[in-house]
MIZA-5953 format. One record per residue (C-alpha): residue number from 1; residue in three letters; chain; x, y, z. Coordinates in nm, 3 decimals, always signed. Each point is the difference from the previous one (the first is absolute). Layout:
PT,seq,type,mol,X,Y,Z
PT,NUM,ALA,A,X,Y,Z .
...
//
This chain:
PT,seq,type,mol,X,Y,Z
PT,1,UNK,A,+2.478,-0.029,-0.478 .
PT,2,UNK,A,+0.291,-0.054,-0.192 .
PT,3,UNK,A,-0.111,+0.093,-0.382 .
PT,4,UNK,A,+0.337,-0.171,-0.098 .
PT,5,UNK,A,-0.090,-0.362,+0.102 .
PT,6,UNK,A,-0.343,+0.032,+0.032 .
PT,7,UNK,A,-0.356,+0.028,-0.217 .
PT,8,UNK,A,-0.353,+0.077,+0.080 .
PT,9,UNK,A,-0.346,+0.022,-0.158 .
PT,10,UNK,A,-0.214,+0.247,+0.002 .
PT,11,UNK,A,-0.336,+0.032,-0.195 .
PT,12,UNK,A,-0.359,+0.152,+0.059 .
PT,13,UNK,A,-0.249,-0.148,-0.225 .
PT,14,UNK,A,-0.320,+0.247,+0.099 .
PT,15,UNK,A,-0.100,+0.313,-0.208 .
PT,16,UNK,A,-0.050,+0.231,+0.258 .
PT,17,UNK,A,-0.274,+0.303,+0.004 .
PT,18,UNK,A,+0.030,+0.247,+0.263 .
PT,19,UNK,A,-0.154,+0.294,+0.055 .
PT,20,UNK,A,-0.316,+0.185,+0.207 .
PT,21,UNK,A,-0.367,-0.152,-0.175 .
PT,22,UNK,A,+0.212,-0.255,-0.223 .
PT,23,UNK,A,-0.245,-0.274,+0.070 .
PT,24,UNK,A,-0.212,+0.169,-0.275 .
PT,25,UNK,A,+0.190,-0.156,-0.253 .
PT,26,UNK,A,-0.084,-0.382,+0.127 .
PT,27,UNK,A,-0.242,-0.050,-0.311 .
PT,28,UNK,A,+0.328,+0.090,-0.252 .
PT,29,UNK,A,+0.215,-0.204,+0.164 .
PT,30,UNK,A,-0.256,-0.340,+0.013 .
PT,31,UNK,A,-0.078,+0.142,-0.347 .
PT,32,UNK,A,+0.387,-0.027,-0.095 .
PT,33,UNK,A,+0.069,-0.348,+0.046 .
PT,34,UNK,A,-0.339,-0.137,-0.083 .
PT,35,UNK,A,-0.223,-0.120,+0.312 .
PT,36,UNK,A,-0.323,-0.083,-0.019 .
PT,37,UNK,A,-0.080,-0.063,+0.338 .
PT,38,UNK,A,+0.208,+0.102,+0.270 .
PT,39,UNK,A,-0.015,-0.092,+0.372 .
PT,40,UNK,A,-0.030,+0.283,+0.298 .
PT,41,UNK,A,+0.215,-0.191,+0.257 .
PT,42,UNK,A,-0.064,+0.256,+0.356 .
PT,43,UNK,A,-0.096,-0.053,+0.323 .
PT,44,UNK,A,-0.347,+0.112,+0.208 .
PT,45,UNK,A,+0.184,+0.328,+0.093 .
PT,46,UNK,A,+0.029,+0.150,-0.289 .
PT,47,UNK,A,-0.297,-0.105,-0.078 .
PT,48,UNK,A,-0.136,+0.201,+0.242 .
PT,49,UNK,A,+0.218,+0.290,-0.031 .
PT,50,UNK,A,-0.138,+0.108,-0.330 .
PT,51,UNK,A,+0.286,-0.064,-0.206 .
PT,52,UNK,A,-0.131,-0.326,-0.139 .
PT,53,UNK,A,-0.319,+0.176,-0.137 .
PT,54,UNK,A,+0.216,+0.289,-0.174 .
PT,55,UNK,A,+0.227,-0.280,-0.166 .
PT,56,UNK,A,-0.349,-0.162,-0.121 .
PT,57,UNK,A,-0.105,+0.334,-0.104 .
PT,58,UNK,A,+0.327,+0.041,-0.216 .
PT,59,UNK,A,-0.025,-0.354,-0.147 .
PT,60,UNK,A,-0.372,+0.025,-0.085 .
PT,61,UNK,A,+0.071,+0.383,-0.146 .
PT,62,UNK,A,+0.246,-0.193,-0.212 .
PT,63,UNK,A,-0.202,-0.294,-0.083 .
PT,64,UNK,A,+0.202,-0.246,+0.185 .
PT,65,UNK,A,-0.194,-0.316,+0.064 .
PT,66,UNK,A,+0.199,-0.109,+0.343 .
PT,67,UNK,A,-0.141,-0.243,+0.328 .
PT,68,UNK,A,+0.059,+0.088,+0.324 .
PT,69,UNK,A,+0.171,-0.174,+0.344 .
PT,70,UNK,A,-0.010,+0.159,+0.294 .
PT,71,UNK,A,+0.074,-0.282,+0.272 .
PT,72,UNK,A,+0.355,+0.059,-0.031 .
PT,73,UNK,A,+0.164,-0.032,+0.365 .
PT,74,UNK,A,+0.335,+0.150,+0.202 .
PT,75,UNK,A,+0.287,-0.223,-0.027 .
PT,76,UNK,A,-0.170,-0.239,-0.334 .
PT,77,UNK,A,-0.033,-0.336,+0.010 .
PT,78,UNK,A,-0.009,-0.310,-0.250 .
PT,79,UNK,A,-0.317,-0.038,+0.103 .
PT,80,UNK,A,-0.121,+0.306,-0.098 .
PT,81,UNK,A,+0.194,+0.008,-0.318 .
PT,82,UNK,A,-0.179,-0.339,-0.123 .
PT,83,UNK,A,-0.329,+0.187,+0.107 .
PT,84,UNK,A,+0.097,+0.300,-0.251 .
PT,85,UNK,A,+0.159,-0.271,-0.229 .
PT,86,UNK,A,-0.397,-0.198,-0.069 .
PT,87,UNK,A,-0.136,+0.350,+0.011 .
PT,88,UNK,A,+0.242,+0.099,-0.281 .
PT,89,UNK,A,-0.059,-0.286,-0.238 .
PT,90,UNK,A,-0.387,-0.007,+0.039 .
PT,91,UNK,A,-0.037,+0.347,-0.151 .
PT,92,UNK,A,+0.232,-0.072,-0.255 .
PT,93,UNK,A,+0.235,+0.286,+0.121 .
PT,94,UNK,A,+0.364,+0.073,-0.173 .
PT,95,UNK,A,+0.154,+0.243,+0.155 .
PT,96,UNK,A,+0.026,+0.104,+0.421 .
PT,97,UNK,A,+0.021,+0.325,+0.122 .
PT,98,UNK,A,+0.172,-0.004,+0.378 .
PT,99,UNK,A,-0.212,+0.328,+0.150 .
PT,100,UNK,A,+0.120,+0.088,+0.393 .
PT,101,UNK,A,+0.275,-0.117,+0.188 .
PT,102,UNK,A,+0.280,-0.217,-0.022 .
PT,103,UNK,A,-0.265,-0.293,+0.092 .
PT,104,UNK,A,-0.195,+0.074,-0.271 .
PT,105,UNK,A,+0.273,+0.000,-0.276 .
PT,106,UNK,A,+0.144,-0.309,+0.148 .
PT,107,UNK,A,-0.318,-0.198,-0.050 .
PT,108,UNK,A,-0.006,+0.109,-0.343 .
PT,109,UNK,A,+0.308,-0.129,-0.054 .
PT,110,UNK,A,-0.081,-0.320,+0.182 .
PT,111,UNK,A,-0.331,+0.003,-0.242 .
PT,112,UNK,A,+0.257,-0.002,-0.301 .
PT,113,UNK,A,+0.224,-0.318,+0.078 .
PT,114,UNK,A,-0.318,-0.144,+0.122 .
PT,115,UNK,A,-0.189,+0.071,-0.293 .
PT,116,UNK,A,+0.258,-0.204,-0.213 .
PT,117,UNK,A,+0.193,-0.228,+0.251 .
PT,118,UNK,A,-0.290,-0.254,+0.136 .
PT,119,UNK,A,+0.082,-0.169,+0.322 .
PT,120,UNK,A,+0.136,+0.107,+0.339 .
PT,121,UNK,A,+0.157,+0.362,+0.006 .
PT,122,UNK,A,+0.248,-0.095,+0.267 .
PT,123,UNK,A,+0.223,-0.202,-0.244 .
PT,124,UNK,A,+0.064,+0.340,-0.218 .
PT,125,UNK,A,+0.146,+0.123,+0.341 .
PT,126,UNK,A,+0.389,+0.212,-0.087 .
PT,127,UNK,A,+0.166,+0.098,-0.278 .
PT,128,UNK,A,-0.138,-0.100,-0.360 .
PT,129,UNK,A,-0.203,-0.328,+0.019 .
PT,130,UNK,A,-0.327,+0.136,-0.152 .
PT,131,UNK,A,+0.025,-0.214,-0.351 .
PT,132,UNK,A,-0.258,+0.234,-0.159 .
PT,133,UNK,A,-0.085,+0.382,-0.004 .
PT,134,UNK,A,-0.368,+0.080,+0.090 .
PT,135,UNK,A,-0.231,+0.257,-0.093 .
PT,136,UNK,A,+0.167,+0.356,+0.004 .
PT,137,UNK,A,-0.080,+0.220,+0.313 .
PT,138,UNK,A,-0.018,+0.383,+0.013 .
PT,139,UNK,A,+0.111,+0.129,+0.355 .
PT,140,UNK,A,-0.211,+0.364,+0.124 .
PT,141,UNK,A,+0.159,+0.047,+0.376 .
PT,142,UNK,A,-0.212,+0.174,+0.239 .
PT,143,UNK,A,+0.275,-0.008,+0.277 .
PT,144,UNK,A,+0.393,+0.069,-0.023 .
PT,145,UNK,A,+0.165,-0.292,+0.128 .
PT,146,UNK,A,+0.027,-0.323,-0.135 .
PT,147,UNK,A,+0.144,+0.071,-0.343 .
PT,148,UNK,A,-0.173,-0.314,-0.139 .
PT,149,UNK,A,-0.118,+0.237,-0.357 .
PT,150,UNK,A,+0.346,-0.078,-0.068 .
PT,151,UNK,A,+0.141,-0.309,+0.166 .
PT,152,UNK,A,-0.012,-0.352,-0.173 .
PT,153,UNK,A,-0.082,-0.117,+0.331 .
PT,154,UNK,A,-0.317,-0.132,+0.197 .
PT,155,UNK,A,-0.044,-0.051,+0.369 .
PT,156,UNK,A,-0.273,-0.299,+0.090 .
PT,157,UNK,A,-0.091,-0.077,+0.307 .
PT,158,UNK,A,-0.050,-0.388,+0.050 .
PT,159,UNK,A,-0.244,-0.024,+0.287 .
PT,160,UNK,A,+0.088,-0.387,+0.068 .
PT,161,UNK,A,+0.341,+0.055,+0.118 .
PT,162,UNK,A,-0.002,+0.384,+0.130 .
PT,163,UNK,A,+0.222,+0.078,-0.248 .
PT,164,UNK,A,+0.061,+0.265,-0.276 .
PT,165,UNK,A,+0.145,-0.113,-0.310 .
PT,166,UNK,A,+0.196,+0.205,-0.287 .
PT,167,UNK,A,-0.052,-0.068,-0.378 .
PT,168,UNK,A,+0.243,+0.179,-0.201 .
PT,169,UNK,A,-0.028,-0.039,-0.417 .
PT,170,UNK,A,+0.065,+0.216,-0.297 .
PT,171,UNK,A,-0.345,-0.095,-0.064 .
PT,172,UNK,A,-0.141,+0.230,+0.323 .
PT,173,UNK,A,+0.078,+0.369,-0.101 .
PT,174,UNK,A,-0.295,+0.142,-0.131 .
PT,175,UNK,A,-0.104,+0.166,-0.276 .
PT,176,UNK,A,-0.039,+0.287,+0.014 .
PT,177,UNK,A,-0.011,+0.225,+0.389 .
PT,178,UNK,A,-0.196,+0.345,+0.031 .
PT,179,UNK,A,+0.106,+0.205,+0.242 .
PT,180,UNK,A,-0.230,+0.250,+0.131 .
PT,181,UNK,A,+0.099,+0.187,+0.334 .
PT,182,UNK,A,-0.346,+0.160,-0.026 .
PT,183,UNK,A,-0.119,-0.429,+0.133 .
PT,184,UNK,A,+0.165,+0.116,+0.305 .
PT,185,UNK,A,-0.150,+0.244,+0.160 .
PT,186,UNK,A,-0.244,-0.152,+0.169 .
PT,187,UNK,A,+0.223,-0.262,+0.160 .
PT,188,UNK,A,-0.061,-0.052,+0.361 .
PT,189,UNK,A,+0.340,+0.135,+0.226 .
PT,190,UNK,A,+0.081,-0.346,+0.136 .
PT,191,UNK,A,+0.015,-0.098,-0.337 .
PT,192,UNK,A,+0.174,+0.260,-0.118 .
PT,193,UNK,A,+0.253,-0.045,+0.268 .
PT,194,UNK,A,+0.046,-0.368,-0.017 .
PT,195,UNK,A,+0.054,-0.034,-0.379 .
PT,196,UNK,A,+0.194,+0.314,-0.012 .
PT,197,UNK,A,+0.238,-0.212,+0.229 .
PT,198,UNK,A,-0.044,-0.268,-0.207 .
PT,199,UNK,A,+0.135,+0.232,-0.300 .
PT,200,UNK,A,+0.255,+0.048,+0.263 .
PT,201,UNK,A,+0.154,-0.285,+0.098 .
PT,202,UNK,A,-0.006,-0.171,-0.377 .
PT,203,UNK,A,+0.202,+0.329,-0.103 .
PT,204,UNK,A,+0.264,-0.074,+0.275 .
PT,205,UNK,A,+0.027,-0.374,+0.011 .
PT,206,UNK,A,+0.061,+0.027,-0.393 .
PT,207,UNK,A,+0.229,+0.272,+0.017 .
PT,208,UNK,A,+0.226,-0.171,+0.315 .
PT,209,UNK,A,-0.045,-0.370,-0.159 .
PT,210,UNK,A,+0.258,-0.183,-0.060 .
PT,211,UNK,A,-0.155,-0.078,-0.341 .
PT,212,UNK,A,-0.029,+0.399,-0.089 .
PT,213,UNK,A,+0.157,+0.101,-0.311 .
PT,214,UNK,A,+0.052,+0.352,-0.144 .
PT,215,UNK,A,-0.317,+0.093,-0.149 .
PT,216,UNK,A,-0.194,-0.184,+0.288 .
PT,217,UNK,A,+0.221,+0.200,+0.225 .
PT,218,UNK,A,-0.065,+0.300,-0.167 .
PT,219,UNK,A,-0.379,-0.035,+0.003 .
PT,220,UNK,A,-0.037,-0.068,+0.352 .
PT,221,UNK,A,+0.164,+0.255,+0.143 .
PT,222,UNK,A,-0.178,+0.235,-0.218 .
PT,223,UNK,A,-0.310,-0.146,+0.168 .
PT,224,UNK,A,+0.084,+0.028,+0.313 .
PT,225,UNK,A,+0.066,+0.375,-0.046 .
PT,226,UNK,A,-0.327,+0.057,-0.167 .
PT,227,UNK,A,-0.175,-0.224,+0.330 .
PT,228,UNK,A,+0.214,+0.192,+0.275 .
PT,229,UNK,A,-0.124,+0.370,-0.168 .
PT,230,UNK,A,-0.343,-0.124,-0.059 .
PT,231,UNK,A,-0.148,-0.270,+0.240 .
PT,232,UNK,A,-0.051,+0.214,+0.276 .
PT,233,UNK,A,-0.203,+0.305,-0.211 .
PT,234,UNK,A,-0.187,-0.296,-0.167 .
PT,235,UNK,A,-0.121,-0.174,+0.354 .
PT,236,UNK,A,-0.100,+0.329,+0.066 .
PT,237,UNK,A,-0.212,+0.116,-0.261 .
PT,238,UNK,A,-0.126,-0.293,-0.270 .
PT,239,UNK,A,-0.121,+0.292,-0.216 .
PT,240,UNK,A,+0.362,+0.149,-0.054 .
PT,241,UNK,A,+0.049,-0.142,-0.334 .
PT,242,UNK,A,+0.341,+0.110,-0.024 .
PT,243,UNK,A,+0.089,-0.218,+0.264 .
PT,244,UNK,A,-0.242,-0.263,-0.132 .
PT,245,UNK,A,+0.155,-0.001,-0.316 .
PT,246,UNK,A,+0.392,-0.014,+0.117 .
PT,247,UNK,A,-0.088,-0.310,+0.262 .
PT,248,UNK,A,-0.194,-0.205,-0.297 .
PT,249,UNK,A,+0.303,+0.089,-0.170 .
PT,250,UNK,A,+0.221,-0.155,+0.292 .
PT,251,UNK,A,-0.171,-0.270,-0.002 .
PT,252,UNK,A,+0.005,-0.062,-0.382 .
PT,253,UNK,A,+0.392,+0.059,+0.055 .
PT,254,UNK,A,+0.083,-0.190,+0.273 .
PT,255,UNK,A,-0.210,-0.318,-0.147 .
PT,256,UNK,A,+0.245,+0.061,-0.299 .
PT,257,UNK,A,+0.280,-0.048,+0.211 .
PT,258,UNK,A,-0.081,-0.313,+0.220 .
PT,259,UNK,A,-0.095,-0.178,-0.287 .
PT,260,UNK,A,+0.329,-0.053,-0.067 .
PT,261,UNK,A,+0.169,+0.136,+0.250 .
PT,262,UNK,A,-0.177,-0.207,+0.258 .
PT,263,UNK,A,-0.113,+0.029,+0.356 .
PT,264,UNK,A,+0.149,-0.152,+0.315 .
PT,265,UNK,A,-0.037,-0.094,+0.355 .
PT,266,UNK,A,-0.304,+0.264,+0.027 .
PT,267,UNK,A,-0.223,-0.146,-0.241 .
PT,268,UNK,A,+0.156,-0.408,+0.127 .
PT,269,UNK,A,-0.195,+0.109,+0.305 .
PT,270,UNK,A,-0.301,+0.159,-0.087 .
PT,271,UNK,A,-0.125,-0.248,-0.204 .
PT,272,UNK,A,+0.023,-0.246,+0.250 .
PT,273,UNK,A,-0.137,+0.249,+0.237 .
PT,274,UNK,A,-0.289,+0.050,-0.239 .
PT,275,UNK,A,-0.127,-0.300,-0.067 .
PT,276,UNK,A,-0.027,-0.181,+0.357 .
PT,277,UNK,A,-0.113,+0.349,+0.199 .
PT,278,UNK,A,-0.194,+0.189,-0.296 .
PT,279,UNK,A,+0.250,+0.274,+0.050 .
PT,280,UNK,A,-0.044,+0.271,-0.302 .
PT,281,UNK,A,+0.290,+0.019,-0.204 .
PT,282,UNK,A,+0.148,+0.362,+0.048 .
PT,283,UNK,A,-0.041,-0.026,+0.351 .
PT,284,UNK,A,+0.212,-0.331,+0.023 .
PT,285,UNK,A,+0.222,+0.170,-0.191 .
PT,286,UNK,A,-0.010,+0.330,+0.189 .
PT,287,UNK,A,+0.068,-0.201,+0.317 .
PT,288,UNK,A,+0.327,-0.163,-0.120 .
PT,289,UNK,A,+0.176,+0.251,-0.243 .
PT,290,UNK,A,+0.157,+0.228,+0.292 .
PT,291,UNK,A,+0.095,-0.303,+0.175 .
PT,292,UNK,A,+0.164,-0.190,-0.312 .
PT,293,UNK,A,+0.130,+0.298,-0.117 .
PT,294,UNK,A,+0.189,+0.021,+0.346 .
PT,295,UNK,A,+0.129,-0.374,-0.024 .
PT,296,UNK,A,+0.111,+0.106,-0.419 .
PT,297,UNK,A,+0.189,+0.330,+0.063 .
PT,298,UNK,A,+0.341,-0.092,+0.037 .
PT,299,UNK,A,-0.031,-0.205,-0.335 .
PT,300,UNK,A,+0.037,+0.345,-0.175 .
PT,301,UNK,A,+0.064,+0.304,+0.139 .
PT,302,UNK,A,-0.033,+0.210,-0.249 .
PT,303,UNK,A,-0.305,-0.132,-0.141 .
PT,304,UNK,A,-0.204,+0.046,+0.373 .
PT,305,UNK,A,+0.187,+0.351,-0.011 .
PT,306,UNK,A,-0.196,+0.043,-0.370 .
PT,307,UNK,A,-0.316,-0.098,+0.174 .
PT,308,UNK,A,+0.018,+0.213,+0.262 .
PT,309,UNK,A,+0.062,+0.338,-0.220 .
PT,310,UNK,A,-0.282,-0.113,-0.263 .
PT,311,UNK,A,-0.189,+0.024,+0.330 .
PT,312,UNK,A,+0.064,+0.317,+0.067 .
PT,313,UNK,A,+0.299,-0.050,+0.302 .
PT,314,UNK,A,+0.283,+0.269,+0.041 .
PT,315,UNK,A,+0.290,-0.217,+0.003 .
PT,316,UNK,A,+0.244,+0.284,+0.003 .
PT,317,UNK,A,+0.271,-0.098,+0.220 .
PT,318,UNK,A,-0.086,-0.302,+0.077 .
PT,319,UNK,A,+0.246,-0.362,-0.021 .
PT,320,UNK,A,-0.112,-0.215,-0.278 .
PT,321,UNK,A,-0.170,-0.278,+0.269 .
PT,322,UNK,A,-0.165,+0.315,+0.162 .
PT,323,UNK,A,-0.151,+0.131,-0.324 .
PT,324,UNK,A,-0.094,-0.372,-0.087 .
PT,325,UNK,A,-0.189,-0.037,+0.317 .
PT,326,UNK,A,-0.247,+0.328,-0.059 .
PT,327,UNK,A,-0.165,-0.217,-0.287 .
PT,328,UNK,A,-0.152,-0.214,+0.260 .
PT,329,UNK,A,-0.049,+0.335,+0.248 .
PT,330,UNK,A,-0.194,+0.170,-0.281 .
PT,331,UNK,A,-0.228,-0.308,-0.103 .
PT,332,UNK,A,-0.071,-0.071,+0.366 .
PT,333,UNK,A,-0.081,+0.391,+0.005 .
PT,334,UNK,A,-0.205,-0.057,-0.295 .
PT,335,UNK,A,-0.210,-0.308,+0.172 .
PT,336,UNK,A,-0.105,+0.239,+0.270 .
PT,337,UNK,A,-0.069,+0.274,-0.173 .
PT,338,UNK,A,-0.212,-0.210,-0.229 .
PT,339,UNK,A,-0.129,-0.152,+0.391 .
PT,340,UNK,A,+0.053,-0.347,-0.125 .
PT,341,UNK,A,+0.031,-0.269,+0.268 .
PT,342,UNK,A,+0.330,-0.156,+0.079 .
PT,343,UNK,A,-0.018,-0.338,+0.140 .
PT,344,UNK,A,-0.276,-0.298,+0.024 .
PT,345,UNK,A,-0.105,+0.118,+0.307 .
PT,346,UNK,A,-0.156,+0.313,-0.092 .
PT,347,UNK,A,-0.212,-0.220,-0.229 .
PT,348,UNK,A,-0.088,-0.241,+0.206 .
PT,349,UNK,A,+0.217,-0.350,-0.160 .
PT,350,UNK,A,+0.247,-0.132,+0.258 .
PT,351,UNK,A,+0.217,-0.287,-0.097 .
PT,352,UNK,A,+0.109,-0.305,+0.150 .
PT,353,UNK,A,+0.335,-0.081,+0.015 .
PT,354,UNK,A,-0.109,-0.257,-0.208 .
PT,355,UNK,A,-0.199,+0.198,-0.223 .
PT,356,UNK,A,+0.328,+0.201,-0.035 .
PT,357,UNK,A,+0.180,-0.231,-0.110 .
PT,358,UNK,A,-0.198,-0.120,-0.249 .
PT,359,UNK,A,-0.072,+0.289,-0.201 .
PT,360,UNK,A,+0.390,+0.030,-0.001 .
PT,361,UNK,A,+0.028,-0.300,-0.095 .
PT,362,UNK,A,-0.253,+0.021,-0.266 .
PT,363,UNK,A,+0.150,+0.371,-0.090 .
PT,364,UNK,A,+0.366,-0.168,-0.082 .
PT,365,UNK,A,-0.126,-0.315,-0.186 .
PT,366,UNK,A,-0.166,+0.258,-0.258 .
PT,367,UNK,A,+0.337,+0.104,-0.078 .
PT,368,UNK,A,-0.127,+0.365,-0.065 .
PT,369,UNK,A,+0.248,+0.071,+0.278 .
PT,370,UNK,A,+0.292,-0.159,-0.257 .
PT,371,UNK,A,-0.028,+0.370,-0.133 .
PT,372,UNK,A,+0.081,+0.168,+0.349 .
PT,373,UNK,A,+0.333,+0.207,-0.021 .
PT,374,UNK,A,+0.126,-0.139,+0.326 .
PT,375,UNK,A,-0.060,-0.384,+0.049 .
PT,376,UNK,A,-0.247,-0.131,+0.198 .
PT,377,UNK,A,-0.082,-0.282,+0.225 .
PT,378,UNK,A,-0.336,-0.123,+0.149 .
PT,379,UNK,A,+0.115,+0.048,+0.344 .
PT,380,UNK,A,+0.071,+0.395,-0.193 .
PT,381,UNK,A,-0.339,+0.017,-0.080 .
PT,382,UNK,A,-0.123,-0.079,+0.301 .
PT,383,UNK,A,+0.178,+0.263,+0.183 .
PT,384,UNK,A,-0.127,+0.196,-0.228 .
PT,385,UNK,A,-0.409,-0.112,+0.062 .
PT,386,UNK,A,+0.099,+0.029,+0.351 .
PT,387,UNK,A,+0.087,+0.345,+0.006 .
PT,388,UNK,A,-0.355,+0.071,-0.143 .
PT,389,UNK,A,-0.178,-0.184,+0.211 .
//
């Protein structure tokens, strides 16, 4: 980036609270801004985990009168979110809290330009066409991955046309976001591994974007050294809250960065991916990041070289290109250590040529690829898919 000729923007509108058994203070934080009647946005796991019945405990301790959803679903759709929307006006709710994953505090958010945008959600799809902001959300993440407690983004799934859709407004960054590693703990590993990579591959498609900027730059690669020191430790053992607490801080990070630093030809992909073959998230994303990152590294050296130390390579000695190409040597160690699969097959999707070609095709007209740091074409991507397959 040339800081001559060129500006950015850079802003994070969310009052963060970190820190072990932080969720305590919910009640001063709804009590803070005023809520009468907030929303529990979750799904039926953690529901069944427990952690739903402390946060009522806390809320009821607090006298907090709140309503609860817990039909929340992987990978949300509209039609969900107008489910929660009815839900939230008939009990006269103001405020949402966003309790689980990334598809819970995306269906808040979807709740919010609902809430105060009537009609059909698909026409507030890209940048800045929600007229009106919506009730306020509070994000509590129970995974590190998606970054959403700090995005103004939303991902909806539209069922009708297989396809997930991207809302991005000022109006979408929540409120408030409470950050408890101690939520973590009792994460399953595959979930732990696939959102970790999720944390992963928003850090490095941010940081390598052509759309990065210096304090984007600066924030993902400080993510990706806190993921490549503490993923592993954390798939491990759940319970080691020091490696809890530095991967929900990743993730916190590293949604920072792609806000604004965007993502690229990984997350063109899997969203495409996603929505027609119900493929979670972080493992579309786990699939493609060693293979895009081997199509990106000659667009910078040094930056791949970057990657590759954060992640713990000895580069002594090594040519520039050589050092570049251990970034995508150490995540591909890191996918097997982590014993994530590494193509379609091992999951049971094969593609058509034709089905190939259209989630390319559908992957490029998103223009979330625009962002990639070396151009690419459909007949790219598809290589690309291919090489998965």
């Amino acid at each position: 980036m040339n800081l001559i000729k060129d500006s950015f923007e850079f802003g994070l509108h969310t009052q963060i609270h970190f820190g072990v058994n932080r969720i305590q203070e919910l009640p001063e934080i709804i009590k803070k801004y005023n809520y009468k009647n907030v929303l529990i946005c979750t799904d039926k796991g953690i529901a069944s985990s427990g952690a739903l019945d402390r946060l009522e405990s806390i809320l009821k301790d607090g006298e907090i009168k709140y309503e609860v959803f817990t039909e929340v679903e992987p990978d949300p759709t509209i039609r969900i979110v107008k489910k929660v929307e009815q839900f939230f006006i008939e009990r006269n709710c103001d405020a949402i809290i966003g309790f689980g994953g990334g598809s819970s505090i995306d269906t808040a958010k979807g709740v919010s330009i609902a809430v105060a945008n009537p009609g059909d959600l698909s026409k507030f799809e890209g940048k800045n066409q929600i007229p009106n902001k919506g009730p306020n959300v509070i994000a509590i993440p129970t995974t590190a991955g998606t970054g959403s407690e700090v995005t103004h983004a939303t991902v909806l799934k539209d069922e009708d046309r297989k396809y997930k859709m991207g809302i991005l407004s000022e109006h979408l960054h929540p409120k408030a976001a409470i950050l408890d590693p101690a939520l973590l703990t009792t994460l399953p590993k595959g979930l732990a591994t696939m959102t970790g990579m999720d944390a992963l591959s928003h850090a490095i498609e941010s940081y390598t974007s052509n759309q990065a900027q210096p304090i984007t730059e600066a924030l993902g690669l400080y993510a990706i050294e806190l993921i490549g020191k503490n993923l592993r430790p954390f798939a491990a053992d759940r319970t080691n809250i020091e490696a809890a607490s530095n991967m929900m801080l990743a993730s916190t990070i590293a949604g920072a960065a792609f806000i604004w630093g965007r993502v690229a030809a990984v997350h063109a992909l899997s969203h495409p991916l996603g929505g027609r073959y119900k493929i979670p998230h972080g493992l579309a994303n786990s699939l493609l990041l060693p293979i895009v990152m081997k199509y990106n590294v000659s667009s910078n050296f040094q930056k791949f070289k970057n990657i590759a130390v954060q992640l713990g390579e000895n580069v002594e000695g090594l040519s520039l290109r050589e050092a570049a190409a251990k970034s995508v040597t150490a995540v591909e160690e890191l996918i097997a250590d982590l014993e994530i699969p590494t193509t379609l097959k091992e999951i049971n999707i094969e593609l058509s040529d034709e089905e190939v070609q259209v989630v390319a095709e559908e992957a490029f007209a998103s223009g979330i690829a625009n962002a990639n740091p070396r151009q690419v074409s459909v007949k790219d991507l598809v290589s690309i898919i291919n090489t998965i397959k």
